[in-house]
C-alpha positions in Angstrom: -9.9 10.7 2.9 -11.7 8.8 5.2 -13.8 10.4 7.8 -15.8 9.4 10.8 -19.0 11.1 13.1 -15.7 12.5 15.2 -13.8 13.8 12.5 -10.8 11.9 13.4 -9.8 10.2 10.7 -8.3 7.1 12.8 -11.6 6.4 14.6 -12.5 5.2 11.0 -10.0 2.9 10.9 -10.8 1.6 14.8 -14.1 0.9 13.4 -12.9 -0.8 10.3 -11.3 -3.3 12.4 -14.1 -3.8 14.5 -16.1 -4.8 11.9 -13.7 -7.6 10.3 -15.6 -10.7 9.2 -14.4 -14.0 10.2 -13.6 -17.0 8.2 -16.7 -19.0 6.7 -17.2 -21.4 9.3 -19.1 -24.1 7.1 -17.1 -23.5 4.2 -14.2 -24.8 5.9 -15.9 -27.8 7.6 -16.4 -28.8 4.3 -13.3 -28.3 2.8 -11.9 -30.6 5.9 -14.4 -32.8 5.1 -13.3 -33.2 1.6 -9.6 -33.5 2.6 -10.4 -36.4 4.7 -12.0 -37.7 1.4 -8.9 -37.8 -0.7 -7.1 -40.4 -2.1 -4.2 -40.2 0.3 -3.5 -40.6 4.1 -5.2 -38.1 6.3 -2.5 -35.3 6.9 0.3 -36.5 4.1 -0.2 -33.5 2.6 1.0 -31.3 5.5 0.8 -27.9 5.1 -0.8 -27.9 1.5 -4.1 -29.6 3.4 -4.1 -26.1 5.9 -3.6 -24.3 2.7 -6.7 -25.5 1.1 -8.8 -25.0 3.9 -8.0 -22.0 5.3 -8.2 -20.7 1.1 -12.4 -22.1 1.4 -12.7 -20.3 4.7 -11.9 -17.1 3.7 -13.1 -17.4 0.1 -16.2 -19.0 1.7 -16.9 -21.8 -1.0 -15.5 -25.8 -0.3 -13.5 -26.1 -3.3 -11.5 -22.2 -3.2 -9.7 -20.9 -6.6 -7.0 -18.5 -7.3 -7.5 -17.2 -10.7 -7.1 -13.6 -10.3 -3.9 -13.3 -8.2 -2.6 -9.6 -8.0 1.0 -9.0 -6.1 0.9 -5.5 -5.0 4.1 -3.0 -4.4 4.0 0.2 -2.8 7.3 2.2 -3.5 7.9 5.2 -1.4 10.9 7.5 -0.1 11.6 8.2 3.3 13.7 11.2 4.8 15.5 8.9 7.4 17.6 7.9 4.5 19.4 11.2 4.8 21.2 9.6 7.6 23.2 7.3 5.9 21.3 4.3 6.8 21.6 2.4 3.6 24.5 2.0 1.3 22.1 2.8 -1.6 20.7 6.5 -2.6 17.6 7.3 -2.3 17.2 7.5 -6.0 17.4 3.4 -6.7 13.6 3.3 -4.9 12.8 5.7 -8.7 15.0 3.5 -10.8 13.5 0.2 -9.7 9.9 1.2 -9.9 10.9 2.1 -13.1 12.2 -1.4 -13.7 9.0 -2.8 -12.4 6.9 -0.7 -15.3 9.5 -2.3 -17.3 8.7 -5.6 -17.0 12.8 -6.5 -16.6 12.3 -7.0 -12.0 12.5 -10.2 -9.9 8.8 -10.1 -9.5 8.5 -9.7 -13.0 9.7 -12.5 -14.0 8.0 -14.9 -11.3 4.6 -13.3 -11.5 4.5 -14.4 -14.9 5.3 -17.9 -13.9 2.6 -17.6 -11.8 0.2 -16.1 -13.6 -0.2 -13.2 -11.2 -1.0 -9.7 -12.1 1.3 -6.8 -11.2 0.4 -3.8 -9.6 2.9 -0.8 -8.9 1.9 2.2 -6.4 4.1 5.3 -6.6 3.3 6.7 -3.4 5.2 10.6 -3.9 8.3 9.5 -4.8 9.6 13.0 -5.3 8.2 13.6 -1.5 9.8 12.2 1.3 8.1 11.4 4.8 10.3 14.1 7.5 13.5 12.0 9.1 11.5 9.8 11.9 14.5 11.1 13.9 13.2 14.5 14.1 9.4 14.4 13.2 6.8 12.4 12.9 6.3 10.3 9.4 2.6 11.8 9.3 0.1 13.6 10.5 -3.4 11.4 11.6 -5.6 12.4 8.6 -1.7 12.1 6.3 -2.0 8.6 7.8 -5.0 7.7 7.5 -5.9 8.7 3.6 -2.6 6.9 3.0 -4.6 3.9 4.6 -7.2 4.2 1.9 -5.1 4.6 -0.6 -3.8 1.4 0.2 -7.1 0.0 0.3 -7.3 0.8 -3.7 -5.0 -2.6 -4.1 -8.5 -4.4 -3.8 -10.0 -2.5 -6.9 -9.7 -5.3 -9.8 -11.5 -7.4 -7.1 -8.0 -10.2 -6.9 -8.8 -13.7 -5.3 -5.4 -13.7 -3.6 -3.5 -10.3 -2.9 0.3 -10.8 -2.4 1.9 -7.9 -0.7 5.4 -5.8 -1.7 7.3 -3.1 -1.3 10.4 -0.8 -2.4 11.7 2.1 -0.3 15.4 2.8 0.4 15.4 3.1 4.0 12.2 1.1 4.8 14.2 -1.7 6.5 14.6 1.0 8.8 11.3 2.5 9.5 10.6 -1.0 9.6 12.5 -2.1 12.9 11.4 1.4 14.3 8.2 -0.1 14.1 9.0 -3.0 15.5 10.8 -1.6 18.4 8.4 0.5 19.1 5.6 -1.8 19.5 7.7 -4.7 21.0 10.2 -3.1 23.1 14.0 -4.6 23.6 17.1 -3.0 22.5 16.8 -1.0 18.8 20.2 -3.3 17.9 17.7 -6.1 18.1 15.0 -5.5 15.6 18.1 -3.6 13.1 19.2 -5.4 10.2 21.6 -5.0 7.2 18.4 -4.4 4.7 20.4 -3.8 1.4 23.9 -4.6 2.5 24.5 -2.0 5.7 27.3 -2.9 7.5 30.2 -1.2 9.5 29.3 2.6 10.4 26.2 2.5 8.0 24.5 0.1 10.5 25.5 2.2 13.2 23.8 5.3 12.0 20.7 2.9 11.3 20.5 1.5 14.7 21.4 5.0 16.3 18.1 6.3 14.0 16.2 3.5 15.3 16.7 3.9 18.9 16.5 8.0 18.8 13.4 7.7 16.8 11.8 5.9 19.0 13.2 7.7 22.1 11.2 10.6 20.5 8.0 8.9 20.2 8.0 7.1 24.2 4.4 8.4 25.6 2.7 7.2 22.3 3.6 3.6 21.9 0.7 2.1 23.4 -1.5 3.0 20.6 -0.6 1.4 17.3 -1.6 3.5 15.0 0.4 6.1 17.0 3.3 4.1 16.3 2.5 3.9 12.5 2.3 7.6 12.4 5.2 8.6 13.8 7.5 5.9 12.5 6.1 5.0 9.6 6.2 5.3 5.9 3.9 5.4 3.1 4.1 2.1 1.9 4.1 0.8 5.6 0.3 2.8 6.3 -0.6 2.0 2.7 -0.1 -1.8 2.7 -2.0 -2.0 6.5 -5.0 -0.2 4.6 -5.0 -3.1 1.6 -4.4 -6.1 4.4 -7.5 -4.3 6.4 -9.4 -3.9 2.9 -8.7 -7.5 1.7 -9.8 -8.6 5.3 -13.2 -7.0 4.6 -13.8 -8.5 1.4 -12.8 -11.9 2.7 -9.7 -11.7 0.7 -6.9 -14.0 1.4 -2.9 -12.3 1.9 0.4 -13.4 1.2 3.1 -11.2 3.1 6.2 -11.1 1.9 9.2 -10.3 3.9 10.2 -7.6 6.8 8.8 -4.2 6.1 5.6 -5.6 5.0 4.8 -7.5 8.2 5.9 -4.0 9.8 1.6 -2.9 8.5 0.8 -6.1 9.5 2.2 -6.1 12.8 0.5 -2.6 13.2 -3.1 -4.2 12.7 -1.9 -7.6 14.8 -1.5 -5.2 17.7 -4.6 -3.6 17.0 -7.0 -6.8 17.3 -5.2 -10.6 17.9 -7.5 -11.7 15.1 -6.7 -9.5 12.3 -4.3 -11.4 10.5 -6.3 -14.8 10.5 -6.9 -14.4 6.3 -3.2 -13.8 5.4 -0.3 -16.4 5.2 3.3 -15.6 5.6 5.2 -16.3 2.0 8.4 -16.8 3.3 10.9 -15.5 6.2 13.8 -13.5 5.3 17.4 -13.4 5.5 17.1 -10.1 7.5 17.9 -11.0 11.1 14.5 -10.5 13.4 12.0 -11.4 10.2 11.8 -14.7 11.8 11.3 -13.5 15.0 8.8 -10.8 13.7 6.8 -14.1 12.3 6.8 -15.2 15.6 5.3 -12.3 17.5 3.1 -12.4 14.7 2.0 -16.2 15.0 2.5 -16.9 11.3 4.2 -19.5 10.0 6.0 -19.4 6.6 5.6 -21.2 3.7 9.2 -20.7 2.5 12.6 -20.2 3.6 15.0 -19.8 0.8 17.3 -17.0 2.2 15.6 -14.2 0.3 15.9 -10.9 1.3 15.0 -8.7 -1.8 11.9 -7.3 -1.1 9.4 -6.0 -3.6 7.2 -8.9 -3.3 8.9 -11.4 -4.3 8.6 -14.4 -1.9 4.6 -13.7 -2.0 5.3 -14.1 -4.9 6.7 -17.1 -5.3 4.3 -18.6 -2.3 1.8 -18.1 -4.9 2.3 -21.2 -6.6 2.4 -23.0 -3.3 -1.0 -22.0 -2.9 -2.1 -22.9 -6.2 -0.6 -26.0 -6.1 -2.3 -26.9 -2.7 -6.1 -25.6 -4.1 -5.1 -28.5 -7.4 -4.9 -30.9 -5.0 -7.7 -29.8 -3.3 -10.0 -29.9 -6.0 -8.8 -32.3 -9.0 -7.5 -35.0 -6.3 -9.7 -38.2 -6.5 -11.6 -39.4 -3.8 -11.2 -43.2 -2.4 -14.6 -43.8 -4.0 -13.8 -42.5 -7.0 -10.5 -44.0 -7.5 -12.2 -47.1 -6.1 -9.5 -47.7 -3.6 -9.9 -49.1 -0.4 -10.4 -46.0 2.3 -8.7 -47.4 5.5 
């Protein structure tokens, strides 16, 4: 568990984010440099050209790689999923990480495309977080080493961490988040997650709003929020972005529960998103919005909505396909064509 001069494990994580790095500054001067070298018009590579250079900056070398990409998805149960909030038991979150060990998952299949490694956390399936609606999801030290744990997604040292999750009822302690750290109506950050509709989005909007109803007085302090409306996989995928941050790691989010932990750190420090990328935006209702509060724009939008990674996933060849470009593109010297 972490542990600070205090003893209060969250001071430790206030003082990880004060210490995040920035980009490398001349690394990506000279990745820009090199894309105004390349045999095409300046810019007709649109967003594949911001790619590349924003991959140099935060790997810190002019012509970045990705040969070590790891997507990483944190499974956990929550006890808000009593309620009714999802047309799916609680059991499925068991049964897919078990497909996941399988090899037979969506992200299966296209991190092998890919050639991304695979990385399941079981984070105490068998243990649920307490009903937000009556308790708090943690305590701070509960939080906090669930933080680090999270920051374990860094171990085989990946040059691009994509970012998943599975969790029946996490689309809920998802917009709890949200609507705790944004405010409006709880209707407006709700969505249908794995197919709620009719009375079952009732109950999951009602949870929403009365769970954070119980939590007004600690809103202003975002890790506050985390704690009390939280989940596992929420705290444990803000400690890998934080971790990945510190090694200069670039970040692929995926869809709606995993920019709840980002969203978390976001209103923590403005900055402390600047290394990841959005993969894609949802077919849940307020991702998009959620992106936008966030300032992210994404590299996708193919009406996914499946969660457990993957649309990082799949952003993952976009990124690879911008760093070819990058680096085996020709110059107008080299292909000896006229530069205008």
């Amino acid at each position: 568990m972490l542990r600070s001069a205090t003893g209060l494990p969250f001071d430790d994580i206030r003082n990880l984010v004060a210490q995040m790095p920035g980009p490398d500054e001349a690394a990506r001067a000279a990745a820009r440099a090199r894309q105004n070298l390349l045999v095409k018009p300046p810019g007709a590579l649109g967003r594949l050209e911001d790619i590349a250079i924003h991959m140099a900056g935060w790997q810190g070398r002019e012509i970045p790689v990705v040969n070590r990409p790891t997507v990483a998805v944190f499974a956990a149960t929550h006890g808000v999923a009593g309620r009714g909030v999802s047309p799916y038991p609680s059991d499925v979150t068991k049964q897919m990480v078990a497909t996941f060990t399988a090899g037979r998952a969506a992200v299966n299949q296209i991190c092998g495309v890919f050639g991304a490694g695979l990385r399941v956390f079981d984070l105490a399936l068998d243990l649920p977080t307490p009903d937000i609606v009556e308790g708090d999801a943690f305590t701070e030290a509960e939080c906090a080493a669930t933080m680090a744990f999270g920051m374990e997604a860094l171990a085989g040292e990946p040059d691009l961490l994509s970012l998943g999750e599975m969790g029946i009822g996490n689309t809920t302690v998802a917009a709890a988040i949200f609507h705790g750290l944004y405010g409006g109506e709880a209707a407006e950050w709700v969505g249908p997650g794995t197919g709620a509709i009719g009375e079952t989005l009732a109950r999951k909007i009602e949870a929403v709003r009365a769970a954070v109803e119980r939590s007004r007085g600690h809103l202003d302090d975002p890790l506050e929020v985390l704690r009390k409306l939280g989940g596992r996989e929420i705290a444990a995928m803000a400690g890998a972005i934080l971790a990945a941050r510190l090694q200069r790691v670039p970040v692929v989010l995926d869809g709606y529960v995993v920019t709840a932990a980002a969203a978390v750190l976001k209103a923590m420090d403005p900055g402390a998103l600047d290394h990841c990328l959005a993969g894609h935006v949802s077919a849940e209702p307020a991702h998009r919005r959620v992106l936008d509060q966030l300032g992210l724009v994404p590299l996708l939008d193919l009406g996914m909505r499946l969660g457990e990674g993957s649309g990082a996933a799949l952003a993952i060849g976009v990124v690879k396909a911008a760093l070819a470009c990058h680096s085996g593109m020709a110059t107008f010297a080299e292909a000896g064509v006229a530069d205008a």
